[in-house]
C-alpha positions in Angstrom: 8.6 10.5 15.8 5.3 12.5 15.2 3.9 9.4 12.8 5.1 7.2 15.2 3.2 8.0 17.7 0.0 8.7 15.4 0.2 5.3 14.5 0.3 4.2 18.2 -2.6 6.7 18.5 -4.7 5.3 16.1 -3.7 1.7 17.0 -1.7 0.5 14.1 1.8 1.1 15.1 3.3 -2.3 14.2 6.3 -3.8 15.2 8.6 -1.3 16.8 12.0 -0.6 14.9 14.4 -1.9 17.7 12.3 -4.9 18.3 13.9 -8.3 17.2 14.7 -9.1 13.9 12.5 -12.3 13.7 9.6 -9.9 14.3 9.8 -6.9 12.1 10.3 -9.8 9.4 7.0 -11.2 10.8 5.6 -8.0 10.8 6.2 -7.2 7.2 5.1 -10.4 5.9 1.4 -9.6 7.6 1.6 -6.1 5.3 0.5 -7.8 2.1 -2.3 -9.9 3.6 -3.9 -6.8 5.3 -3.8 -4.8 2.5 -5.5 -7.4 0.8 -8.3 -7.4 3.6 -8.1 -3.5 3.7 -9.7 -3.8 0.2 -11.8 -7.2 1.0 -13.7 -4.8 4.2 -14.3 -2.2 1.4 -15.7 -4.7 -0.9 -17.8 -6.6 1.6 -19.6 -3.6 2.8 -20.5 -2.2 -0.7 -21.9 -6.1 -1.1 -23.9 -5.1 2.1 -24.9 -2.1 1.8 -26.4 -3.2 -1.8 -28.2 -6.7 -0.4 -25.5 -9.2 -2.6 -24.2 -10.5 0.4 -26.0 -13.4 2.0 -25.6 -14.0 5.6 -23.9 -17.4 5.3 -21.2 -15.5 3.8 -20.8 -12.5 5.8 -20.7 -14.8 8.9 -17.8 -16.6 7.2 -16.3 -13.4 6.4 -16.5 -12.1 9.7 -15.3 -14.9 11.2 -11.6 -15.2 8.9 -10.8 -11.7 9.4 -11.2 -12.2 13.1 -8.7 -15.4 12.9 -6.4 -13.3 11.0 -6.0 -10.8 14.0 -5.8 -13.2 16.4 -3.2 -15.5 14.7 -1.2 -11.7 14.0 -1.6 -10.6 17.7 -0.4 -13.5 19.0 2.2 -14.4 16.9 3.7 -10.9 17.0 3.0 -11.0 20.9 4.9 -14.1 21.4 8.0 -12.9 19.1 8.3 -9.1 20.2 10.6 -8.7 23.3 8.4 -5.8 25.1 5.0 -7.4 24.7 3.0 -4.6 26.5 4.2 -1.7 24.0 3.2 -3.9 21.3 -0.3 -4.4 22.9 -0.7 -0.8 24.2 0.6 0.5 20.6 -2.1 -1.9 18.3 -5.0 -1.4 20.8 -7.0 -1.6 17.7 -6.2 -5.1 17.2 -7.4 -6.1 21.1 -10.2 -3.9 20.3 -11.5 -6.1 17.0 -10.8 -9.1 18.7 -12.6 -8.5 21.5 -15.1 -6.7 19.9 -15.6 -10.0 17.4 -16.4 -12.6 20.1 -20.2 -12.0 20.3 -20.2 -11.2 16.4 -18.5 -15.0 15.9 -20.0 -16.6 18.8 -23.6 -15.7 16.5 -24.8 -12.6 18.6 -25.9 -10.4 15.9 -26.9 -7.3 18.1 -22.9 -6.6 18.1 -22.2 -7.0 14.3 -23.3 -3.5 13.5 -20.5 -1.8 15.4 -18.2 -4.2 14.3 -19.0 -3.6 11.0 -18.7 0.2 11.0 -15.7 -0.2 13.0 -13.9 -2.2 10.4 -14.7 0.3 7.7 -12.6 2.8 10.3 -10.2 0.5 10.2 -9.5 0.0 6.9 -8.7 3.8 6.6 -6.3 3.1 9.6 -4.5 0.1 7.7 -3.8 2.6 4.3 -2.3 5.2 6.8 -0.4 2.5 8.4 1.2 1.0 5.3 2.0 4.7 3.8 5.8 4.1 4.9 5.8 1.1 2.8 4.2 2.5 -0.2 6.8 5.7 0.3 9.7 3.6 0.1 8.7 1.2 -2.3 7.8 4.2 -5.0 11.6 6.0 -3.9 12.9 2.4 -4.9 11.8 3.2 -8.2 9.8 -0.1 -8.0 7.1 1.0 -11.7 5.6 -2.0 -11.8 5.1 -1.8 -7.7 4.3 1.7 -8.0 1.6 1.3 -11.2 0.0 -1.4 -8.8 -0.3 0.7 -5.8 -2.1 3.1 -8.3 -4.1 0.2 -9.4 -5.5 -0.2 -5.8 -5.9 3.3 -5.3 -8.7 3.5 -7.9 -10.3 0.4 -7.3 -10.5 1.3 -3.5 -11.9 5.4 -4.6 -14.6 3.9 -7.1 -16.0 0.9 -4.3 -16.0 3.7 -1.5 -18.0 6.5 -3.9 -20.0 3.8 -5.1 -21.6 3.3 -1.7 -21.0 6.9 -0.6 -22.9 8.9 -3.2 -26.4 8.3 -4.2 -25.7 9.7 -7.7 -23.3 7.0 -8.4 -25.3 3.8 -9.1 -22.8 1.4 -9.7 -19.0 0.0 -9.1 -18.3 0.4 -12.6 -19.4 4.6 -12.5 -17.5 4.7 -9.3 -14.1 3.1 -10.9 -14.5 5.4 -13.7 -15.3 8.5 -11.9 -12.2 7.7 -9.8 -9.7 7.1 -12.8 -10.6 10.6 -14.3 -10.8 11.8 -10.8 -7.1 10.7 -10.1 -5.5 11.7 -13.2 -7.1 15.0 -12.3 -9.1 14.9 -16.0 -12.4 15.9 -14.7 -14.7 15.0 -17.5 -17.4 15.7 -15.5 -20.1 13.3 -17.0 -20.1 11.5 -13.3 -19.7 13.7 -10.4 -20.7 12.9 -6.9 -23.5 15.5 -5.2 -23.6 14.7 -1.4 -21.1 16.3 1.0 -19.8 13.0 2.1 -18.9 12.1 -2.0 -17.7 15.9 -2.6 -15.4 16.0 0.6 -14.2 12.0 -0.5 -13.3 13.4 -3.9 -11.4 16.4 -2.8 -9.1 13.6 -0.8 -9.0 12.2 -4.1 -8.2 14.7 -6.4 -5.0 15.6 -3.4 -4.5 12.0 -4.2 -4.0 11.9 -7.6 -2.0 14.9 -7.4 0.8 13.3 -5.0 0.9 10.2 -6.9 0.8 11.1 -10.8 3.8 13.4 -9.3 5.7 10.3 -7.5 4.7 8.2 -10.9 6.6 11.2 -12.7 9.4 11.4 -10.7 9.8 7.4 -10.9 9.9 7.8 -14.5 12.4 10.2 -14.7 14.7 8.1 -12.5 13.9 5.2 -14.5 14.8 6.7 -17.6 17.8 8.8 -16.4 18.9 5.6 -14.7 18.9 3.3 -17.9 20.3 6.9 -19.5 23.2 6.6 -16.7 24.2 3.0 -17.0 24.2 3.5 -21.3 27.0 6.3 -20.5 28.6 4.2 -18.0 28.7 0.8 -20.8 30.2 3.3 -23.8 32.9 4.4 -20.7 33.9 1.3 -20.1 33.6 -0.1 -23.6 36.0 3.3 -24.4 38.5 2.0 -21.5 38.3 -1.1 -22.7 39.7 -0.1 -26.1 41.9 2.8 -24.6 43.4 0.0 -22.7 43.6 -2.1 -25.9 45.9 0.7 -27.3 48.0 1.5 -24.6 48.9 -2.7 -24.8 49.6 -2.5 -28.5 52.0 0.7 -28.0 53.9 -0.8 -25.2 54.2 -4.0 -27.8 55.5 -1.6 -30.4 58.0 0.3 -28.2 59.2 -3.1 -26.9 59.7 -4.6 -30.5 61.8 -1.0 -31.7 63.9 -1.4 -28.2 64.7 -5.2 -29.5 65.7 -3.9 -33.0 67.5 -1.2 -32.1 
């Protein structure tokens, strides 16, 4: 209940959990594309904040992830059964929507804010996929789970990259986050602002939680194949067992006859 109504706090709730089936299936299948422009809104404002975006293409930019939350507001709108809680719950959606007219309609004095809110936003979009990523990782989904990793330290290395001034490139920042969330700590790139420090210790928290969910996957993975190798040499001893028992009853049958 508490993340619940964080989530309608921040914004993000989603599609309720007694809302019709048709949308919560709609609802999920929008999880992958915003994760993917989660990571897109980190990427484009490195680009911008290092001059390697031209404005043809942050225009275009800014005008397909505006489409996307229209076409997901409004198709989630028209399939949910209590349209206003939807609405009042993603606020943040209204919010970028409206918020994105001037930017689209080519009013440039607006795409400041929009920009810096979309940053907030992707932090909201992470926290609001965090039930996802729990349950995919207790599914003992590896491959899932080593991409969700993946993500983690492409995301960290793009966001320090254009945090800290003593981390000149993507390439230092994607190292400095691998170490960083394997909790190594080589220490030949360290970030020295407050904003970079503070990012890294949510990083290194990181790192921790997830190396232990990638160890606790493992275990169940292996215990698991472990598990069903016990369970085949059972049922490969039953098998034979049963084998037996058929062959005595044979026997007894053929010594009744001759007797």
């Amino acid at each position: 209940m508490l993340k619940t109504h964080l989530h309608s706090i921040i914004g993000l709730a989603g599609v309720a959990d007694d809302e019709r089936e048709i949308a919560q299936s709609l609802g999920r299948r929008f999880e992958i594309p915003m994760i993917l422009m989660a990571i897109w809104i980190i990427i484009q404002w490195y680009a911008e904040e290092r001059g390697m975006l031209s404005g043809a293409i942050v225009f275009l930019a800014d005008w397909v992830i505006w489409l996307f939350f229209v076409v997901e507001t409004t198709v989630l709108t028209y399939f949910v059964k209590d349209k206003y809680r939807y609405l009042r719950n993603n606020w943040i959606n209204l919010l970028i929507i409206f918020m994105g007219i001037p930017v689209v309609a080519g009013l440039s004095n607006y795409a400041g804010a929009l920009r810096s809110l979309r940053l907030l936003l992707m932090f909201a979009i992470l926290l609001n996929i965090s039930d996802t990523i729990r349950q995919v990782l207790s599914r003992n989904h590896l491959g899932m789970t080593l991409l969700v990793s993946f993500i983690i330290i492409i995301v960290g290395g793009i966001l320090i990259a254009g945090i800290d001034p003593a981390i000149d490139s993507v390439g230092e920042g994607l190292w400095w986050a691998w170490v960083t969330i394997t909790t190594v700590g080589y220490g030949d790139v360290v970030p020295v602002s407050l904003a970079g420090k503070l990012f890294g210790a949510f990083l290194i928290l990181m790192g921790v939680a997830l190396f232990s969910l990638l160890t606790a996957n493992f275990s169940a993975f292996f215990i698991s194949r472990e598990e069903g190798a016990e369970k085949r040499i059972e049922l490969e001893m039953m098998e034979k067992l049963d084998r037996i028992e058929k062959r005595l009853e044979k026997l007894e049958s053929l010594c009744k006859k001759n007797q």
